[in-house]
C-alpha positions in Angstrom: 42.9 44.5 25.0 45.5 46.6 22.8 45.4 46.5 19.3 48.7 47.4 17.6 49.0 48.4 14.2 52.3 49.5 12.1 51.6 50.8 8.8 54.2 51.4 6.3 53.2 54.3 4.7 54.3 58.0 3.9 53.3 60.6 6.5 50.7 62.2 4.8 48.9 58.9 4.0 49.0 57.7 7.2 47.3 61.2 8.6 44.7 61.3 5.9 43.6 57.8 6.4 43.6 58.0 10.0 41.9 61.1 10.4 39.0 59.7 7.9 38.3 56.8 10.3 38.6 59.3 13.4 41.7 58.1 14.6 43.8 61.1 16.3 46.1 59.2 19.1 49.3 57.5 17.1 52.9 58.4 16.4 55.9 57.6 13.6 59.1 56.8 13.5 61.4 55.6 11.2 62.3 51.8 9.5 66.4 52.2 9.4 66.3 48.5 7.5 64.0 49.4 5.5 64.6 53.2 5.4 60.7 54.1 6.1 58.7 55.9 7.6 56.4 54.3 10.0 53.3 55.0 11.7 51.8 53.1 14.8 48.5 53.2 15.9 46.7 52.2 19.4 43.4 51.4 19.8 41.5 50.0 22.9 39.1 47.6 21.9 35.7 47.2 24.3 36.1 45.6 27.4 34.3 42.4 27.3 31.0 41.8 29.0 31.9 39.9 32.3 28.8 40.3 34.4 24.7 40.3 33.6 21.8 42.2 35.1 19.8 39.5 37.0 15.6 39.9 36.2 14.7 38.9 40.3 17.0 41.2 42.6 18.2 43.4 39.7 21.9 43.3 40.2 24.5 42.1 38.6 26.0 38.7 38.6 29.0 36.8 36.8 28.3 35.4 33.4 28.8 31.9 34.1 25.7 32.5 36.5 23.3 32.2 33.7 24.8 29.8 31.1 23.5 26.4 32.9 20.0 25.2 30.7 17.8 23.2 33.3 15.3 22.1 31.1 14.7 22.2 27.3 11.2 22.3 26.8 11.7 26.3 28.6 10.4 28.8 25.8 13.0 31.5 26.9 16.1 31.6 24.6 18.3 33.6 26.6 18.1 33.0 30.9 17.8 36.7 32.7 17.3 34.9 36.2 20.6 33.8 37.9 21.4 30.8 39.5 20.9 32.0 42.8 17.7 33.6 42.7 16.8 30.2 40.6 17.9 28.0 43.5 16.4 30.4 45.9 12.8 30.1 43.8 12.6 26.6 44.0 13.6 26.4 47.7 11.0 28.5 48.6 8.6 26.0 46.8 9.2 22.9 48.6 10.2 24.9 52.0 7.5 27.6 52.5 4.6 26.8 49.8 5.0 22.7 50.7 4.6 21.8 46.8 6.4 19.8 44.2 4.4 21.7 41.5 7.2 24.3 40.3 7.6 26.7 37.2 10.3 28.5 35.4 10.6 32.0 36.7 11.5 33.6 33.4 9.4 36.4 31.7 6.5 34.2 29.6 7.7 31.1 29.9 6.4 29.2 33.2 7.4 25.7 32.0 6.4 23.2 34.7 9.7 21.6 36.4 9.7 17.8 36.8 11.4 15.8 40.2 15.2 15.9 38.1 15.2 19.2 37.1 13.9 20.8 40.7 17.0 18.2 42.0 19.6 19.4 39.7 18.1 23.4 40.1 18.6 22.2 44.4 22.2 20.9 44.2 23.8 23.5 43.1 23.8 24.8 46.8 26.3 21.8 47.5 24.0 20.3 50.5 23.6 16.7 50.4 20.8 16.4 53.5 18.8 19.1 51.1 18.8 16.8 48.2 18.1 13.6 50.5 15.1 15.3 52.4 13.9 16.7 49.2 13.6 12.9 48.2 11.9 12.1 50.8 9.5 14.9 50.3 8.7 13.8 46.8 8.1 10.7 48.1 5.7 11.1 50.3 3.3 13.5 48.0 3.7 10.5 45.8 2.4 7.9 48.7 -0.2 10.0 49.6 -1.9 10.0 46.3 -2.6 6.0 46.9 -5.6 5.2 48.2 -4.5 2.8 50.6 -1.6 4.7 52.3 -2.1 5.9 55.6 0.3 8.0 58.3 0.7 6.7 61.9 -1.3 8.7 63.7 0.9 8.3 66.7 2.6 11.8 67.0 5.8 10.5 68.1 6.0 8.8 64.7 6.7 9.8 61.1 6.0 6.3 59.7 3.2 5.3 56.9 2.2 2.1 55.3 -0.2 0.9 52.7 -3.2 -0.5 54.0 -4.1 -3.6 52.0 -7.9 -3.3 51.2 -8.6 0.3 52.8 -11.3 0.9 54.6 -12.3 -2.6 54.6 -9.2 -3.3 57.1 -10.2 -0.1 59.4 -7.6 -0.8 62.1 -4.5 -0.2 60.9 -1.3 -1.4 63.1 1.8 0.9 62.4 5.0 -1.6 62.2 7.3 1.4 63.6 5.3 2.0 66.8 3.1 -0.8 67.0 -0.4 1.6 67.6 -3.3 1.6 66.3 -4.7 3.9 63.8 -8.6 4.4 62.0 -8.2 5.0 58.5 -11.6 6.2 58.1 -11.2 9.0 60.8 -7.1 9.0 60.4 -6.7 9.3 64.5 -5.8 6.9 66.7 -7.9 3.5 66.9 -11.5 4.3 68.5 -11.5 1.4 70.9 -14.8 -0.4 71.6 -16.6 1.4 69.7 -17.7 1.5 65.7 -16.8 4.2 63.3 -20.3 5.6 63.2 -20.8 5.3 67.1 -17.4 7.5 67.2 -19.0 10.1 64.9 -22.1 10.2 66.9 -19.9 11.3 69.6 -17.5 13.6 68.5 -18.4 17.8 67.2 -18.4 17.6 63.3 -17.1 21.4 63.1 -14.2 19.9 65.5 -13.6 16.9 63.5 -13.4 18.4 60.0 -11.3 21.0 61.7 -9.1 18.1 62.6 -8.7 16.4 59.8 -7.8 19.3 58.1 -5.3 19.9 60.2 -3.8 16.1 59.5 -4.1 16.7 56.1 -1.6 19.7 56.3 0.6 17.8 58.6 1.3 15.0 56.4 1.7 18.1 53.2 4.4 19.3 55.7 7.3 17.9 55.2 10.0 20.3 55.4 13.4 20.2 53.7 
């Protein structure tokens, strides 16, 4: 921006006082209403700060990158991560790591982010289906923490139910796909035979491996 002064002094004035505050760039000329000399001086002010350096990729981003608070229980004042590398840092939570359990980025703070916040961090990529399957994401790590809820273990289905008194109802019939599942072993109904004549039969290295692997199945629920 250009800063424009006239000064209606005498010559000498004006040079003193501008040379005294460093100022060497201006020129005079002369009032003919007024029948004075005047001098006008120029001076570029700083150019305003547009842009910040971003903490995560180091580079610089638009200002408007970092002025959205998310939460305000953060113990950062001022935000050095963008809004891109934010979005990208909870993505990569819910995508790759498969948890809900999310914290602020910014040096020393590490605030825990609750289900609206991650959502509101998440829509700023504009993607509907994102914000619908990370919905459905939270929801099922919040089934799975009941006692009673159980996947299908049918692999061609992605439905769950509650099972109404647990283990004491061990045959659980999915109402998507109609089969059976054992909510002790979380496979697929053991017909005609018990729970403990189907451990008896089956490797307990294999079986722990396989549950393990059902137990990651049902974390993975990618958005």
């Amino acid at each position: 921006m250009i800063m424009v002064y006239i000064l209606h002094w005498d010559r000498l004035q004006n040079q003193k006082s501008l040379k005294q505050h460093g100022i060497s760039r201006y020129c005079t000329g002369l009032d003919l209403l007024r029948r004075t000399e005047t001098t006008t001086v120029v001076v570029q002010s700083p150019k305003e700060k547009r842009s910040q350096r971003c903490s995560v990729r180091y580079d610089d981003k638009e200002l408007n990158l970092f002025d959205l608070l998310f939460i305000a229980t953060c113990e950062h004042v001022n935000r050095t991560v963008c809004d891109l590398c934010l979005l990208g840092h909870v993505q990569q939570a819910v995508q790759i790591t498969f948890t809900d359990d999310i914290h602020c980025p910014e040096w020393k703070c590490g605030v825990r982010f609750d289900y609206h916040t991650a959502r509101n961090i998440l829509s700023l990529a504009g993607d509907l289906k994102l914000l619908d399957r990370y919905d459905q994401y939270v929801t099922h790590q919040q089934l799975e923490k009941m006692d009673e809820f159980i996947w299908c273990a049918n692999p061609q289905c992605n439905a769950g139910q509650l099972n109404a008194g647990g283990k004491s109802n061990n045959i659980v019939t999915c109402f998507a796909s109609h089969q059976k599942t054992c909510f002790t072993h979380r496979a697929q109904w053991h017909e005609g035979r018990t729970c403990q004549e189907y451990d008896l039969e089956i490797d307990p290295d294999y079986e722990l491996s396989r549950r393990w692997i059902v137990a990651c199945l049902a974390d993975f629920q990618p958005i």
